[in-house]
C-alpha positions as CSV (number, residue, x, y, z in Angstrom):
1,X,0.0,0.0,0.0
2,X,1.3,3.2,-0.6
3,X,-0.6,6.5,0.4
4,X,-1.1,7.6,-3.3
5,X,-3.6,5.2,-3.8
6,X,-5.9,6.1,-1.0
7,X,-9.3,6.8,-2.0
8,X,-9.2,5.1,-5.5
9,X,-11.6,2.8,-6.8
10,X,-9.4,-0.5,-5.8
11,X,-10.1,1.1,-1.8
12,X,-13.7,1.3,-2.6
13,X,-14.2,-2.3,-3.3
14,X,-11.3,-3.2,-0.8
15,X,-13.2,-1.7,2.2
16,X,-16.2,-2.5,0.8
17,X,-15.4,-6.1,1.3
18,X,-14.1,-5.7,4.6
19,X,-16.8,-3.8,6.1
20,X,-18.8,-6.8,4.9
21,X,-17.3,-9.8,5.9
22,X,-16.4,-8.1,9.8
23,X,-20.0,-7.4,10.0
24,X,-19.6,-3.2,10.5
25,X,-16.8,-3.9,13.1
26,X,-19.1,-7.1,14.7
27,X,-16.2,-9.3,14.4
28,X,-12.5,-8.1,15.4
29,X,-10.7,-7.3,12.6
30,X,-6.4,-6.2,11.7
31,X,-5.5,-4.4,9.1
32,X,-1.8,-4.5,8.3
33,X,-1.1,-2.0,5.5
34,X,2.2,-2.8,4.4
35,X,3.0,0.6,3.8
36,X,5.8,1.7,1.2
37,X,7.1,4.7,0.6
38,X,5.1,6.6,-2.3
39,X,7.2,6.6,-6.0
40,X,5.8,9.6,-7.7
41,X,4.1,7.5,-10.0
42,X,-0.1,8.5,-11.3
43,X,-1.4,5.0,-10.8
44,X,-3.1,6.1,-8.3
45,X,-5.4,8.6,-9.5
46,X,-8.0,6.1,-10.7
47,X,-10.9,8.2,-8.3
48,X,-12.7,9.1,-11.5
49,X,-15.5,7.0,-9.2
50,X,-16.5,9.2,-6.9
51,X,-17.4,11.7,-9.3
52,X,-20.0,9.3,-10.8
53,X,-21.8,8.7,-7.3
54,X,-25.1,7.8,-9.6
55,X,-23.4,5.1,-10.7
56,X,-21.3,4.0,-7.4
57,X,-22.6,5.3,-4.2
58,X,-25.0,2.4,-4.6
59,X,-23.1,-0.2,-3.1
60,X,-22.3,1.1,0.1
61,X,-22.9,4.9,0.6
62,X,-21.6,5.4,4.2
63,X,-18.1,4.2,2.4
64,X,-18.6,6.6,-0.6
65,X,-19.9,9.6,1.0
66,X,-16.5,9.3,3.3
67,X,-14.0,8.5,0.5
68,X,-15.0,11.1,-1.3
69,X,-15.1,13.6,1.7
70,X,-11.0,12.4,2.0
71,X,-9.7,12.7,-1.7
72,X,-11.9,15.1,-3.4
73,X,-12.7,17.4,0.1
74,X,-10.1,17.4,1.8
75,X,-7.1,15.8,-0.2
76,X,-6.4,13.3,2.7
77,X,-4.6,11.1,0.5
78,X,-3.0,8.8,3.7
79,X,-4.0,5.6,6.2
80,X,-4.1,7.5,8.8
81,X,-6.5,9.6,7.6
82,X,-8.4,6.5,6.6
83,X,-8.3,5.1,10.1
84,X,-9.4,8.4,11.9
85,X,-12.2,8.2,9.2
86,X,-14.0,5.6,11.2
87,X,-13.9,3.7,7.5
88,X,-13.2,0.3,9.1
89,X,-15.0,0.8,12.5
90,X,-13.4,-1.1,15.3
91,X,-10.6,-2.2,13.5
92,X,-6.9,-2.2,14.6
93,X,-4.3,-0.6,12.6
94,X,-0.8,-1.6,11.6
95,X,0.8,2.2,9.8
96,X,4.2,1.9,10.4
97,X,6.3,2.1,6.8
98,X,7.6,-1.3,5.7
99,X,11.3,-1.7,3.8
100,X,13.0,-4.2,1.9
101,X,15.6,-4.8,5.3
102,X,14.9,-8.0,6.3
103,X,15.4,-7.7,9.5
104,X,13.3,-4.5,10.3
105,X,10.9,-6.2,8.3
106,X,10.5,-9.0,11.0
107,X,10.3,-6.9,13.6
108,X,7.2,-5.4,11.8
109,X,5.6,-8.4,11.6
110,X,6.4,-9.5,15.1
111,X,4.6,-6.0,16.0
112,X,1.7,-6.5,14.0
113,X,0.8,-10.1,14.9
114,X,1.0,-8.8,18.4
115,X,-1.2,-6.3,17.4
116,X,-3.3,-8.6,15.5
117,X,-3.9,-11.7,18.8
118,X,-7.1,-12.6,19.0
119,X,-8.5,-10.6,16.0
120,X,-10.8,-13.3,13.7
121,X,-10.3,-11.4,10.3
122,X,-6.9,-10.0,9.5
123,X,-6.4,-7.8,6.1
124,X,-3.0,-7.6,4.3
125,X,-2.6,-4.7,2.0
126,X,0.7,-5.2,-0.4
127,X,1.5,-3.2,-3.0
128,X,1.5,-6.4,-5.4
129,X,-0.3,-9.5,-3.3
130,X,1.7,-12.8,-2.1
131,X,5.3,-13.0,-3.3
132,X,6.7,-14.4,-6.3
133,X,10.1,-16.7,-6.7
134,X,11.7,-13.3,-8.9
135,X,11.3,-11.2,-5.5
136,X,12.7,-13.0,-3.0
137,X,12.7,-11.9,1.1
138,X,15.3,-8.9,1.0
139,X,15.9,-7.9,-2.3
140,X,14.7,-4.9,-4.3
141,X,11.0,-4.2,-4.3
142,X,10.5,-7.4,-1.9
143,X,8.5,-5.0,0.4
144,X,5.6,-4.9,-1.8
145,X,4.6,-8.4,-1.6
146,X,3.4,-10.7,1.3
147,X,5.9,-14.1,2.1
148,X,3.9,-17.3,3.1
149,X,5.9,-17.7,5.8
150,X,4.6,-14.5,7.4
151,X,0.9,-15.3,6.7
152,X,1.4,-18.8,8.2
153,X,2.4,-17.4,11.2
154,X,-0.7,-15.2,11.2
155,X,-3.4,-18.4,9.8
156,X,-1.6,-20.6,12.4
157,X,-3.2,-18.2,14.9
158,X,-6.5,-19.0,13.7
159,X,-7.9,-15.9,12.1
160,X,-9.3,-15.9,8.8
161,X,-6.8,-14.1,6.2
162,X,-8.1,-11.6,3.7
163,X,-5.1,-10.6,0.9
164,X,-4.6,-7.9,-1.7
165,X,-3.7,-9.1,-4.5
166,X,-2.9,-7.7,-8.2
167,X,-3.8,-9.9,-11.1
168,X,-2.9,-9.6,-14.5
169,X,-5.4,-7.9,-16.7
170,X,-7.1,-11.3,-17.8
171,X,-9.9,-13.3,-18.0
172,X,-10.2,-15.7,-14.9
173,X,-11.2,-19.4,-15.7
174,X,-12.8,-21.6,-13.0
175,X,-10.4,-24.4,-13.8
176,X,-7.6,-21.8,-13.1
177,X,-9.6,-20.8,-9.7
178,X,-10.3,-24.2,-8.8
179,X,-6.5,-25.0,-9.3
180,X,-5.2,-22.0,-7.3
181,X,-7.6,-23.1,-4.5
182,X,-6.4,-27.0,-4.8
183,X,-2.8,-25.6,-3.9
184,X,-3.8,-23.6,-0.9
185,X,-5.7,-26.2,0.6
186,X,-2.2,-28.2,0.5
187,X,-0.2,-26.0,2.3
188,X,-2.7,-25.6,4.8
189,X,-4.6,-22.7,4.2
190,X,-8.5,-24.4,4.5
191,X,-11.4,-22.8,2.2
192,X,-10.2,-20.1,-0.3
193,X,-12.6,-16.7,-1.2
194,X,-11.4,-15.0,-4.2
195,X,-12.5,-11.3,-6.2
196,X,-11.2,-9.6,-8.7
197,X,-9.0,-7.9,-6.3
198,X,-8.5,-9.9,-3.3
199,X,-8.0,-13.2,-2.0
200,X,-8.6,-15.0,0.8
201,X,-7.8,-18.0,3.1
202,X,-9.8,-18.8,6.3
203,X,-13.4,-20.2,7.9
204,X,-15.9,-18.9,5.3
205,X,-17.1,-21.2,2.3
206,X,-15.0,-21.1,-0.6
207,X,-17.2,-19.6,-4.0
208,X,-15.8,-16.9,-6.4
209,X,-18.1,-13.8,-5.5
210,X,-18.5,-10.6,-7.7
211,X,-22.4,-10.0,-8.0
212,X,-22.3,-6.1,-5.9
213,X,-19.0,-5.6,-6.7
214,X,-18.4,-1.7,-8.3
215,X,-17.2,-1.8,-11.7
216,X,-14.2,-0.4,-12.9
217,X,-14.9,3.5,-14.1
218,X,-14.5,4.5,-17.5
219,X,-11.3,6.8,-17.7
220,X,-10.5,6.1,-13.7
């Protein structure tokens, strides 16, 4: 996660989905950003959303109206803002930034899984989604992905484990769904819930879910 992209229309369905699955803050819920220092880059001005709110305030407009009070409003492109926002209510926040070191990178993990005991839904937020065999722990750019061995440690605990993660712009295929969900179910992981833009690992029923979920915006 990186603060330029707050407010855009991948945080709309991200939150979206959270605030759903904890129940409005019902069940005890972690959020561990993974926060990396911004690039300069303008992939993260796809907010051409909330200036549509015909077309997207529909599917949750508590979330909307708030959003768009933080980027268009008040320009409060940043997590904390989005955790004072009462966005994710009850929810406990992990902010600090995250590097490539490897070892300040396990004591951030050791800080948020304290942070994280006895939560029942934990939310990763990487800048990519679960790491790849070209990235590995400690080199270049490895802080924007999540390593099994760290979410593991946090499903070992016994919460169920919701994950950003970015896809390649293509067509899913249940047999490809169905395989990725075969996998995780060998190394442990249980039932597998999987959108466009996150995946996840824990108690609820596994089924590939998109019916409510806001379209991408033309030009966002």
């Amino acid at each position: 996660m990186k603060n330029q992209y707050v407010g855009d229309i991948n945080d709309y369905r991200k939150y979206g989905l959270i605030r759903l699955l904890s129940d409005g803050g019902a069940l005890r819920t972690a959020v561990c950003w993974m926060l990396t220092a911004g690039d300069g880059r303008a992939d993260g001005e796809k907010t051409a959303y909330l200036r549509q709110p015909g077309k997207y305030r529909v599917y949750d407009p508590e979330l909307f109206d708030r959003l768009e009070d933080l980027v268009l409003q008040r320009d409060a492109r940043d997590v904390q803002a989005v955790e004072q926002a009462g966005i994710l209510p009850a929810a406990r926040f992990h902010s600090a930034l995250l590097t490539d070191d490897p070892e300040q990178r396990r004591r951030y993990m050791d800080d948020f899984l304290a942070l994280a005991k006895g939560c029942d839904l934990v939310f990763f937020d990487p800048d990519n989604g679960i790491e790849v065999k070209s990235v590995p722990l400690g080199r270049r750019d490895s802080a924007k992905y999540l390593h099994w061995s760290e979410l593991k440690r946090v499903f070992a605990a016994g919460a169920s484990v919701l994950i950003y993660q970015h896809f390649p712009r293509e067509e899913f295929t249940c047999t490809r769904t169905l395989a990725s969900d075969s996998r995780r179910r060998r190394r442990g992981w249980g039932r597998v819930l999987r959108t466009p833009q996150a995946s996840g690992a824990g108690r609820p029923g596994c089924r590939r879910q998109s019916t409510g979920h806001p379209p991408q915006p033309e030009g966002a």
